[in-house]
C-alpha positions as CSV (number, residue, x, y, z in Angstrom):
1,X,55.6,-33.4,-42.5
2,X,52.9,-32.8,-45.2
3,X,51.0,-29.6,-44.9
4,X,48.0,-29.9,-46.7
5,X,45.5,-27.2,-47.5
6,X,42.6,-26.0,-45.1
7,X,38.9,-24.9,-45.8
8,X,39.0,-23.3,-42.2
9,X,40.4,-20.1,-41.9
10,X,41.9,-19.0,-38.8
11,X,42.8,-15.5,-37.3
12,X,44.8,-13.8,-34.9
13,X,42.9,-11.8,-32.8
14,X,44.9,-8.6,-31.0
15,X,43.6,-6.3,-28.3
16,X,45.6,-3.3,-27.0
17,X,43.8,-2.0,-23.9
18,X,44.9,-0.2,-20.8
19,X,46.9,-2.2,-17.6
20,X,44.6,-4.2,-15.8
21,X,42.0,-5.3,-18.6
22,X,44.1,-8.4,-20.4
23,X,42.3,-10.1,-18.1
24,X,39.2,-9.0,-19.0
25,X,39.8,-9.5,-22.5
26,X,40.9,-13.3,-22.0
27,X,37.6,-13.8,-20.0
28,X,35.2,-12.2,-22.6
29,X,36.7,-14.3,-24.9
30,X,35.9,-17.3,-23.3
31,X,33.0,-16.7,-24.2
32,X,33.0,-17.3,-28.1
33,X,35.4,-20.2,-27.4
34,X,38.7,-18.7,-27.6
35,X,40.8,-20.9,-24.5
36,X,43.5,-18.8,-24.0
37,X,45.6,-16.3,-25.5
38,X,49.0,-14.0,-24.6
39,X,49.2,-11.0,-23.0
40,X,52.2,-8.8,-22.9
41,X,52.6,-5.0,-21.7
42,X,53.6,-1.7,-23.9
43,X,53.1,1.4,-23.8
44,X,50.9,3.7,-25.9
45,X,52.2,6.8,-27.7
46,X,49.0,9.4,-28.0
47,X,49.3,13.0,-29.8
48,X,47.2,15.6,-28.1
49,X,48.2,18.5,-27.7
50,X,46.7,18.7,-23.5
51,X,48.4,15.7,-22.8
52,X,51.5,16.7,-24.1
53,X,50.7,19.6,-22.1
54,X,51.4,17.5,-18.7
55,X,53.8,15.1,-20.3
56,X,50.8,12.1,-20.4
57,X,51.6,10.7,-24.2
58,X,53.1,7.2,-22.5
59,X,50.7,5.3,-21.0
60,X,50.7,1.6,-20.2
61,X,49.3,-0.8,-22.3
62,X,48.4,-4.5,-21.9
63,X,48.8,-6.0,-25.7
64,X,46.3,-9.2,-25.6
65,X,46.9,-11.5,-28.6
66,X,44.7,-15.2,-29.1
67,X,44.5,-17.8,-32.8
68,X,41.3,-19.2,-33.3
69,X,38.9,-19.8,-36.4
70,X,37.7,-16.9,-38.2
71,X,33.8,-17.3,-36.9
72,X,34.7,-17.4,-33.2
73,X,37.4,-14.7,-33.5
74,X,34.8,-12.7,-35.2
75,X,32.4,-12.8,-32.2
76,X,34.8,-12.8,-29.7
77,X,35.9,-9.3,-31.5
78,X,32.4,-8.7,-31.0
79,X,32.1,-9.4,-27.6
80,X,34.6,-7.6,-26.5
81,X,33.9,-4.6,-28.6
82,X,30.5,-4.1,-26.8
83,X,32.2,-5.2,-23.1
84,X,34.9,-3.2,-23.0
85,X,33.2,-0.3,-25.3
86,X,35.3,0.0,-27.7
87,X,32.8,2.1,-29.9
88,X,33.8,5.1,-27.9
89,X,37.8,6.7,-28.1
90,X,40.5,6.1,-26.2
91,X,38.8,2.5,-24.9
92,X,41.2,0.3,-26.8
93,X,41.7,-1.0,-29.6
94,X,40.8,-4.5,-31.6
95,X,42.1,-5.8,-35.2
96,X,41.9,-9.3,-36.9
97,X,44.7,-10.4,-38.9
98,X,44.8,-13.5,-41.3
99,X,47.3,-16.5,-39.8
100,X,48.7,-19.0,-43.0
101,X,49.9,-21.9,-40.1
102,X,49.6,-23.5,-37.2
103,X,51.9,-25.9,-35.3
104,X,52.1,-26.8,-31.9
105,X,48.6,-26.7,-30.8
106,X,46.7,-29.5,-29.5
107,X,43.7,-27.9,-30.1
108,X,43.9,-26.5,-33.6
109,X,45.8,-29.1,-36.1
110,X,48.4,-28.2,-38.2
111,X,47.0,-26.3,-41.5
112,X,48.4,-24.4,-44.4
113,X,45.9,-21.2,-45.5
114,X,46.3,-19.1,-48.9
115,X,46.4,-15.7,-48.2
116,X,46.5,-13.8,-51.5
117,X,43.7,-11.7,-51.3
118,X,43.2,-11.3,-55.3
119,X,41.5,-7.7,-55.9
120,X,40.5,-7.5,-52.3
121,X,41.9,-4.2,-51.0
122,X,42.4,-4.0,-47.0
123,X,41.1,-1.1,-45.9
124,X,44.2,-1.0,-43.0
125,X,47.1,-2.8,-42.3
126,X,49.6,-3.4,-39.5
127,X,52.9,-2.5,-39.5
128,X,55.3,-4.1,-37.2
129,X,59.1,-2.4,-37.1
130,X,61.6,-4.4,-34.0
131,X,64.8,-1.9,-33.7
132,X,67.3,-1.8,-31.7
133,X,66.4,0.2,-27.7
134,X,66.1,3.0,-27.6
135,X,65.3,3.6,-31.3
136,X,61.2,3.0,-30.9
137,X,60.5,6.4,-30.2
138,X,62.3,7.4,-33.7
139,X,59.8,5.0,-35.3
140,X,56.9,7.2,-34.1
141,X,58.0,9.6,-35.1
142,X,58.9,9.0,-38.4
143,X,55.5,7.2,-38.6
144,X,54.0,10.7,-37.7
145,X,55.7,12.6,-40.5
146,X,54.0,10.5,-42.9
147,X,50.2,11.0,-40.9
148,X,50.4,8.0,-38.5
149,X,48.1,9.0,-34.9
150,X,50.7,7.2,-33.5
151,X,51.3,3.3,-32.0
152,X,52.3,0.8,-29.5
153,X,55.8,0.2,-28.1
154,X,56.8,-3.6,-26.9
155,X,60.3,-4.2,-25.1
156,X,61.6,-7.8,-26.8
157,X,64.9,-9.4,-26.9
158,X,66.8,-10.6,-30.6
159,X,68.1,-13.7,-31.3
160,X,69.8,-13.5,-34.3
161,X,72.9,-14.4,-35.9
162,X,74.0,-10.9,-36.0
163,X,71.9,-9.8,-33.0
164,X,75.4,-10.7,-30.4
165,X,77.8,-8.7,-29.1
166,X,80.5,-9.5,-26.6
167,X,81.5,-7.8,-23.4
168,X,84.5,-9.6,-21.5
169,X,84.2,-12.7,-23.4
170,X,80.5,-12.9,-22.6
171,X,78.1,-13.3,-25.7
172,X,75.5,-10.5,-24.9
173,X,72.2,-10.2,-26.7
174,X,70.5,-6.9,-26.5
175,X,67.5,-6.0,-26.2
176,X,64.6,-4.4,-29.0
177,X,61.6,-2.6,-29.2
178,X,58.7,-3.5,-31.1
179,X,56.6,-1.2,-32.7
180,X,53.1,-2.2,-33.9
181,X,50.9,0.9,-35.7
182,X,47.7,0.6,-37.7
183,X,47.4,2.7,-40.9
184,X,45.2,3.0,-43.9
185,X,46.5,1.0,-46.4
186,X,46.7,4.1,-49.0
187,X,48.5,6.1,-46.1
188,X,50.8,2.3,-45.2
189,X,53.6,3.2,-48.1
190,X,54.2,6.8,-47.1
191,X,54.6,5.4,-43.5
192,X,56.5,2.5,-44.2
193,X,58.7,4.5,-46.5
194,X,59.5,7.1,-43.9
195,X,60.3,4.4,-40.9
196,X,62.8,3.0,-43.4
197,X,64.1,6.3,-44.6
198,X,64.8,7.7,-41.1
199,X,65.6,4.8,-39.6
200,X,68.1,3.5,-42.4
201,X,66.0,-0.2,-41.7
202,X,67.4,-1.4,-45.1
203,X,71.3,-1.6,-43.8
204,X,72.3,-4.8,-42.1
205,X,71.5,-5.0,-38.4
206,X,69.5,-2.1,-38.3
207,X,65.8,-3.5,-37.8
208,X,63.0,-5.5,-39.1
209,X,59.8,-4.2,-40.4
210,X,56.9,-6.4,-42.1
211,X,52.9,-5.5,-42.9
212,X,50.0,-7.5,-42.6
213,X,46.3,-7.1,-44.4
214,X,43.8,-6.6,-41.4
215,X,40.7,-8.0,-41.9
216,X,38.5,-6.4,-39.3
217,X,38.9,-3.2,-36.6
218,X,37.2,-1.4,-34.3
219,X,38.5,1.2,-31.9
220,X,40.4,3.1,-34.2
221,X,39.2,7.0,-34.5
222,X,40.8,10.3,-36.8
């Protein structure tokens, strides 16, 4: 198959708001001519010092994640933004992220999209770490070492070649965490070097971790 070049840009839009809005977001959405989108549940990790107080730093998230081109992801981020107030803390958060591909959409055709940014300097970036069970909550934390305010947990499953184990002759495939936090991008190395420090993620089997250039966010607060 020939992938030729694009002069449409498309995006990946992702919203992380409390249980019970994905919904909501998919709806607004609508609206700017995004059809449909993913949603998926996490959990938040918050540092406050009163709700560590009563044990309240987990709380459920619904992780709400659509492709579309860049002008109606832009005012679908909008949209939602003003809907679901974002402009005010602890009412979710919204990011844009650039997407290279697309296959296996009737709707959007198959393109290819350069992403080098040239001098253009992000001003944040997401970091995505999968580990092992169990081993998200060490990600945090060595993400708060380095000044992360913390991020979003997602239970997932490998499927890897070296991602197997066996159990009475069965082939048994266990089950990861995904981490997603949004940084600074002069604060990303620091973070991304203590996650791979503490969580030794360049030894063999021991995680995967990968950063993207956001292009727009709101909902994010010091």
């Amino acid at each position: 198959m020939d992938i030729a070049y694009s002069h449409q840009n498309y995006e990946q839009l992702t919203v992380i708001v409390n249980c019970g809005l994905g919904s909501k977001v998919l709806q607004t959405a609508k609206k700017s001519g995004l059809t449909g989108g993913t949603v998926v549940i996490g959990r938040g990790t918050i540092t406050s010092r009163i709700l560590n107080f009563f044990e309240l730093t987990d709380i459920r998230r619904e992780i709400v994640t659509m492709i579309g081109d860049k002008k109606a992801v832009r005012t679908a981020l909008a949209i939602i933004q003003d809907v679901l107030k974002l402009d005010k803390p602890n009412h979710g958060i919204a990011y844009t992220t650039s997407v290279c591909f697309i296959g296996g959409s009737k709707r959007y055709s198959c393109h290819w999209q350069d992403l080098s940014r040239g001098d253009e300097q992000a001003m944040y970036q997401a970091i995505t770490v999968v580990v092992e069970k169990g081993k998200a909550e060490d990600v945090i934390d060595a993400a708060l070492k380095a000044g992360s305010k913390g991020g979003t947990i997602i239970n997932a499953r490998g499927s890897g070649i070296h991602e197997t184990s066996r159990l009475f002759a069965m082939d048994i495939e266990p089950e990861k965490e995904m981490v997603l936090i949004l940084s600074k991008s002069e604060q990303t190395e620091k973070i991304v070097s203590s996650i791979r420090t503490s969580l030794k993620i360049d030894e063999p089997g021991m995680g995967i971790l990968y950063i993207q250039h956001v292009n727009e966010v709101c909902g994010l607060y010091e």
